[in-house]
C-alpha positions as CSV (number, residue, x, y, z in Angstrom):
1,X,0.0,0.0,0.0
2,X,1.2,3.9,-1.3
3,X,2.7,5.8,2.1
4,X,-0.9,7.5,3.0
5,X,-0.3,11.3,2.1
6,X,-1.9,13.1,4.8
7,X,1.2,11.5,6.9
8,X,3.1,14.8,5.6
9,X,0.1,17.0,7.0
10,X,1.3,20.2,9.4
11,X,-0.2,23.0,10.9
12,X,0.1,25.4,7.8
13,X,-1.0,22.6,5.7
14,X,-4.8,22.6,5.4
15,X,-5.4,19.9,2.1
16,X,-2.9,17.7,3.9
17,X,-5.0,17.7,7.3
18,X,-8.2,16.8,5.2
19,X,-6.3,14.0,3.5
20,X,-5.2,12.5,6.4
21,X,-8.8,12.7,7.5
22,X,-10.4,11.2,4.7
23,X,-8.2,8.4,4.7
24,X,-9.0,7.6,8.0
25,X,-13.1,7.6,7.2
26,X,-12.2,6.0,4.2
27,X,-11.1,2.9,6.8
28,X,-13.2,4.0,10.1
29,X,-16.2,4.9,8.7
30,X,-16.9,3.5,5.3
31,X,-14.6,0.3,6.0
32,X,-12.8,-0.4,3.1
33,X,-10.6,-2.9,2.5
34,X,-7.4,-2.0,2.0
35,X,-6.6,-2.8,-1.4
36,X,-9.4,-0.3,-2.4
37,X,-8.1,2.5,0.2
38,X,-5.0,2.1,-1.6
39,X,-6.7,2.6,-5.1
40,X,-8.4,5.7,-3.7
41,X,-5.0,7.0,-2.3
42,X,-3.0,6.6,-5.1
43,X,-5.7,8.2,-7.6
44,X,-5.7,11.4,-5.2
45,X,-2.1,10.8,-5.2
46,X,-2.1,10.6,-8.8
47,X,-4.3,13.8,-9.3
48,X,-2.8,16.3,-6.9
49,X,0.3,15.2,-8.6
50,X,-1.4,16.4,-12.1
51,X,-2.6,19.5,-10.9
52,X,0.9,20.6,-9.3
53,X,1.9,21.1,-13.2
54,X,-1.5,21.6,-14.4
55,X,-1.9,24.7,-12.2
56,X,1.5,25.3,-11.7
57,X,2.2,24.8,-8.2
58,X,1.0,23.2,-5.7
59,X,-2.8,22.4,-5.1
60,X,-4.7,24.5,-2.3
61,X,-8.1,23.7,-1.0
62,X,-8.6,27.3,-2.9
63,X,-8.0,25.9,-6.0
64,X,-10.0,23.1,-5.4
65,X,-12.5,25.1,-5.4
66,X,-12.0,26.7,-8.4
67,X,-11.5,23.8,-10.7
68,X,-13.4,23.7,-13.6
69,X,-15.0,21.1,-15.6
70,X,-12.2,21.3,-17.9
71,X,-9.9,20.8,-15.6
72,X,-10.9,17.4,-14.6
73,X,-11.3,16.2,-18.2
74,X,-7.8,17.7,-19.0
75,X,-6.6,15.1,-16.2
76,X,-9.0,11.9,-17.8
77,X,-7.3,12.8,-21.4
78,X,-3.8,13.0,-19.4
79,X,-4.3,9.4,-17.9
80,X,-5.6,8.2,-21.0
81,X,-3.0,9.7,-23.3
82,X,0.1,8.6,-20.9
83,X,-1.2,5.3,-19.1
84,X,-3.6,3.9,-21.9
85,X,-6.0,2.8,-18.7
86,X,-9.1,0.6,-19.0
87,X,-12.7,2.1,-18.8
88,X,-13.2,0.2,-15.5
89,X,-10.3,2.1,-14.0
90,X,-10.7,5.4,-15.3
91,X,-14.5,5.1,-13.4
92,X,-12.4,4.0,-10.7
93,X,-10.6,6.8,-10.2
94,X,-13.3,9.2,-10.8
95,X,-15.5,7.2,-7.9
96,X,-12.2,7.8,-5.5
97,X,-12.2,12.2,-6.5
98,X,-15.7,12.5,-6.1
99,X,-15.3,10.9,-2.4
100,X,-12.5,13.0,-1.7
101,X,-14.5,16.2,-2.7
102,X,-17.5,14.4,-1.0
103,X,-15.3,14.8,1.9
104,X,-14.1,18.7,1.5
105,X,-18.2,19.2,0.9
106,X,-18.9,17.4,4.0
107,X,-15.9,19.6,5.8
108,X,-17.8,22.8,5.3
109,X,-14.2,23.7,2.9
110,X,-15.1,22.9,-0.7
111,X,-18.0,22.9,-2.8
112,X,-17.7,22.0,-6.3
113,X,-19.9,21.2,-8.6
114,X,-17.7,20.8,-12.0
115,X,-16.6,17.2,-10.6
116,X,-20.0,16.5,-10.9
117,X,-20.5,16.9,-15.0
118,X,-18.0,14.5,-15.4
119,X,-19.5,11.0,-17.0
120,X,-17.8,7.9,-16.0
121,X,-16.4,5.5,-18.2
122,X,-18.8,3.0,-19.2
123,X,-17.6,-0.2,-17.1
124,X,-17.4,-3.4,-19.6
125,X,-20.5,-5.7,-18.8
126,X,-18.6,-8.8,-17.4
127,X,-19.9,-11.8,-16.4
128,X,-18.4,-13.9,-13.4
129,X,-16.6,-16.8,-14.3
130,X,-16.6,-19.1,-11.5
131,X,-14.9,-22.4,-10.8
132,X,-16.4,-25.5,-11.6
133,X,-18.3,-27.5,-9.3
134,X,-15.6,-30.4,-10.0
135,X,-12.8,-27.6,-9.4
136,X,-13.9,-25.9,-6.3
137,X,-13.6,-29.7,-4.8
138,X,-10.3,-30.2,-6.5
139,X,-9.1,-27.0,-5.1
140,X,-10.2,-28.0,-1.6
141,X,-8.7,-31.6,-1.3
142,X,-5.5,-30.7,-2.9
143,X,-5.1,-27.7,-0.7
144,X,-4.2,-30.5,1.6
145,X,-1.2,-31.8,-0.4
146,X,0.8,-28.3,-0.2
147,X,4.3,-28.6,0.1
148,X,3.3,-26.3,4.1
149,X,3.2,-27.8,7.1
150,X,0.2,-29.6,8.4
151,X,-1.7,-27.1,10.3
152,X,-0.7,-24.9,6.8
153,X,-2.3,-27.2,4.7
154,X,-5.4,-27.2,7.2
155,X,-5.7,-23.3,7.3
156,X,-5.9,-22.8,3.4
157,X,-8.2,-25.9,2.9
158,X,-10.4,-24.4,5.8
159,X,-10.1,-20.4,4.0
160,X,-11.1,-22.3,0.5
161,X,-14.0,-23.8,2.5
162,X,-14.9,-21.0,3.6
163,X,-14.4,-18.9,0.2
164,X,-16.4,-21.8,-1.8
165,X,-19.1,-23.4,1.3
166,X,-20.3,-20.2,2.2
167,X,-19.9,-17.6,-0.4
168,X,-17.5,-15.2,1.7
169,X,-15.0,-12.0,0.2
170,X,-11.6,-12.8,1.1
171,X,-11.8,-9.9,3.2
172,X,-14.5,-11.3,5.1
173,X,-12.6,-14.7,6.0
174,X,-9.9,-13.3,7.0
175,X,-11.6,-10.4,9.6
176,X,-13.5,-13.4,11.2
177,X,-12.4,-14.0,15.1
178,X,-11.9,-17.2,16.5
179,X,-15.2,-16.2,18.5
180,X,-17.0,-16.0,15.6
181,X,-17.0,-19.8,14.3
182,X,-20.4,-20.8,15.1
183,X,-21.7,-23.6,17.2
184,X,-24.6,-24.1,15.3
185,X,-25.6,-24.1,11.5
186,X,-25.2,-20.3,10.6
187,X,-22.5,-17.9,10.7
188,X,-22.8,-14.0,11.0
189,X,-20.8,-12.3,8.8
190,X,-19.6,-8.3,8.6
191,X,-19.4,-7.6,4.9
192,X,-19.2,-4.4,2.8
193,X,-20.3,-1.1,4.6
194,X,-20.4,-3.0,7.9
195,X,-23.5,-4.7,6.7
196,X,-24.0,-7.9,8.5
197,X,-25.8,-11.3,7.3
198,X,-26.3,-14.5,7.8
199,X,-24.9,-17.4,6.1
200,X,-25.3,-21.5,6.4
201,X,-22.6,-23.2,7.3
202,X,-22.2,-27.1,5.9
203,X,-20.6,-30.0,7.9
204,X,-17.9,-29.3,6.0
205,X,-17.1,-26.2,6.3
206,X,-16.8,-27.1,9.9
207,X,-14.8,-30.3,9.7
208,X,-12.3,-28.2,8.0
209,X,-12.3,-25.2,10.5
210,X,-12.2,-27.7,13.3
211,X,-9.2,-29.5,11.5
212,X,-7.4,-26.0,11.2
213,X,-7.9,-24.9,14.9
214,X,-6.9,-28.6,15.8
215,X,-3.6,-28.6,14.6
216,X,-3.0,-24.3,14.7
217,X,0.1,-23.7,17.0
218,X,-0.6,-20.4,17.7
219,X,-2.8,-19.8,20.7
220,X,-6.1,-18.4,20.2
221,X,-8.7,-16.2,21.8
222,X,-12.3,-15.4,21.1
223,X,-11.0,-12.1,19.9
224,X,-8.1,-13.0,18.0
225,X,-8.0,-13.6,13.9
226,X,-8.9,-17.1,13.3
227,X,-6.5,-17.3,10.2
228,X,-3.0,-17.3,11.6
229,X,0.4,-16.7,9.2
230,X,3.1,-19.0,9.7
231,X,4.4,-16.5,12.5
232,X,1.1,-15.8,14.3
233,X,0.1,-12.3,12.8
234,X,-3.3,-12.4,11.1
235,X,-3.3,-14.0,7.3
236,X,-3.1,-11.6,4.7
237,X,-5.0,-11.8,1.4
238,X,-1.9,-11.6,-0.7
239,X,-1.0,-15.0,1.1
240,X,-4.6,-16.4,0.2
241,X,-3.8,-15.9,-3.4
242,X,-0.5,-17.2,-3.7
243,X,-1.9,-20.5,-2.3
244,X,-4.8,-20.0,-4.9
245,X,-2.8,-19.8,-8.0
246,X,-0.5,-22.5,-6.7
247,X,-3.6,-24.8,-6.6
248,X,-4.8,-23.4,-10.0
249,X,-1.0,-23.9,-11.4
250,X,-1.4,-27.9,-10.1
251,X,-4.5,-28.7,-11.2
252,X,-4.3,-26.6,-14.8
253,X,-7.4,-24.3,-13.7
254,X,-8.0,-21.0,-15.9
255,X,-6.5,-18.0,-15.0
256,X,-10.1,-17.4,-13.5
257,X,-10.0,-19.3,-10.9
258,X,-9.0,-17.0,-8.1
259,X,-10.4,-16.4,-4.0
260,X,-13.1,-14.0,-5.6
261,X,-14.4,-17.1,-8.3
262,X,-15.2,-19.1,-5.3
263,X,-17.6,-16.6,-4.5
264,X,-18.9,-16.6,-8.0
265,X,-18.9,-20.6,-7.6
266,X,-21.2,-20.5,-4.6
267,X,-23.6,-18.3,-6.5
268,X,-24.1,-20.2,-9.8
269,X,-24.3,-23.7,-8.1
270,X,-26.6,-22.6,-6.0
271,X,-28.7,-21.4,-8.7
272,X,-27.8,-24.4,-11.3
273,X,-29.5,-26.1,-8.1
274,X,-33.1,-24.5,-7.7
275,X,-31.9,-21.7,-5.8
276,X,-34.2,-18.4,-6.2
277,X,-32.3,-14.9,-6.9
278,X,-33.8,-13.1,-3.4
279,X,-32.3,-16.0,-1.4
280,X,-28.9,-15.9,-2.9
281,X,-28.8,-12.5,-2.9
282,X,-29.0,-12.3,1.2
283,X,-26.4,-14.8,1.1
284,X,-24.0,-12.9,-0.6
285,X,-25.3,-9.8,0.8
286,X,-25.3,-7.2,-2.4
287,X,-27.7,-4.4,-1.5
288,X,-28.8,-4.8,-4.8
289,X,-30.8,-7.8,-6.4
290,X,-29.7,-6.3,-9.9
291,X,-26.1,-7.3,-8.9
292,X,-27.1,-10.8,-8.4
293,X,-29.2,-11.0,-11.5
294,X,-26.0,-11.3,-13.3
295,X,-25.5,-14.9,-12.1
296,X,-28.5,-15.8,-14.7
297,X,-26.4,-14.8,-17.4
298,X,-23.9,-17.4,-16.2
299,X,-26.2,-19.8,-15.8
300,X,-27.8,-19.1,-19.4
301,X,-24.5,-18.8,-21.1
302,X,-24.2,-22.5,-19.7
303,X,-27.3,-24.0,-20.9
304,X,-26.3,-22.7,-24.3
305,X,-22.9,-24.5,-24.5
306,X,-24.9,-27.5,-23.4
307,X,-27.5,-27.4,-25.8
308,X,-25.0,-26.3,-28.5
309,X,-22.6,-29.9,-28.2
310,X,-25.8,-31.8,-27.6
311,X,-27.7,-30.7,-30.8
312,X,-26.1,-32.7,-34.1
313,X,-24.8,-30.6,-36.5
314,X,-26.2,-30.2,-39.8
């Protein structure tokens, strides 16, 4: 992660005091993970950076103020011209300005309303690819072959479990406490925007959690991380999807299959399997049922691969 830049905020330096700030509701209050905190950061990074030429010196909540819509789109064509990014990242970066300025607004400091005419990019419409039924398993036993030590081995087949058995971000394994692993059938998990649900948890999802905490060396408490790294700090996500490609390197798996097609996987077999859209959407817990909609476009693009090598050709 980018060195946060309100860390060089002093007592003369008013935009540095809000950046500080905003990072810090960026992780208090909205509860980011930190791979997205780091996105925001560097494109405010990335921006203030811009102006410093664009303008000449360097940015003041001032001239904030008094940007103009041209302004902003001078800096789109600069990324454009000199990075060559995607649509999806340009949008990206545009959602991380406009909750900076939210911020300022918020602040009582700036109020600008040229960020505002600015369009996003049109996001490619993508539709998940998740990991077979047959490869989720794979991924699972052979998670348990790992050249790690045992309790190693346990720990990622328990976090693929986990990842596959009950739909869960990677972000959300990995914040669960060891008082969180349920005694019964259902889990409660914190997701995006501290929202909380409630997931089903299989018999084997607990077998492989019990397995884990059975051979773990480190010792835990109900309000420590359950996932422990080899020298007892909490496991990071970076660590998850080393393991993850290793698996998918072993078992010749698509580039696809990563900690977040897991998720995808619990979706779409669910669905394959009777499962209605409202159910599967509190499982995954999008605020939206038009984000899980898109599974049924997985789910169609199937059936027509099926039907297509069934049907004789003429």
């Amino acid at each position: 992660m980018s060195k946060p830049l309100g860390q060089t905020a002093t007592s003369n330096d008013p935009l540095s005091g809000e950046i500080h700030a905003w990072e810090t509701a960026l992780a208090v209050e909205r509860r980011l993970s930190e791979r997205t905190r780091a996105i925001y950061i560097d494109a405010l990074e990335s921006f203030l950076s811009f102006l410093g030429g664009h303008l000449g010196g360097r940015p003041t909540l001032q001239s904030l103020q008094e940007l103009r819509t041209a302004d902003f789109r001078a800096y789109l064509s600069f990324l454009r011209q000199t990075r060559r990014l995607a649509s999806s990242t340009l949008a990206q970066q545009i959602s991380a300005l406009r909750s900076f300025f939210r911020h300022l607004e918020k602040a009582g400091l700036v109020a600008n309303p040229a960020l505002q005419a600015i369009k996003s990019p049109k996001r490619p419409h993508a539709i998940p690819r998740p990991v077979s039924e047959s490869g989720a398993i794979e991924m699972i036993s052979e998670a348990g072959q790992l050249p790690e030590t045992p309790w190693e081995r346990a720990r990622d087949a328990a976090v693929i479990t986990l990842l596959y058995g009950c739909g869960l971000r990677i972000s959300e394994a990995l914040s669960l406490k060891k008082g969180d692993i349920p005694q019964g059938s259902t889990l409660r998990v914190i997701g995006k925007g501290h929202k909380e649900r409630v997931v089903p948890v299989l018999p084997a999802v607990h077998e492989a959690i019990e397995t884990y905490l059975d051979l773990c060396p480190h010792p835990l408490t109900n309000d420590s991380f359950l996932f422990r790294a080899k020298r007892g700090g909490p496991l990071g996500a970076r660590a998850v999807q080393k393991t993850v490609k290793a698996l998918r390197e072993r078992l010749q798996l698509p580039e696809t299959a990563t900690p977040h097609a897991l998720r995808h996987s619990f979706a779409t077999h669910l669905l394959e399997n009777g499962g209605d859209l409202r159910t599967i959407q509190e499982l995954l817990g999008h605020a939206s049922l038009s984000t899980t909609q898109i599974y049924t476009e997985v789910e169609s693009k199937r059936l027509r691969e099926v039907y297509k090598k069934a049907m004789p050709r003429r």
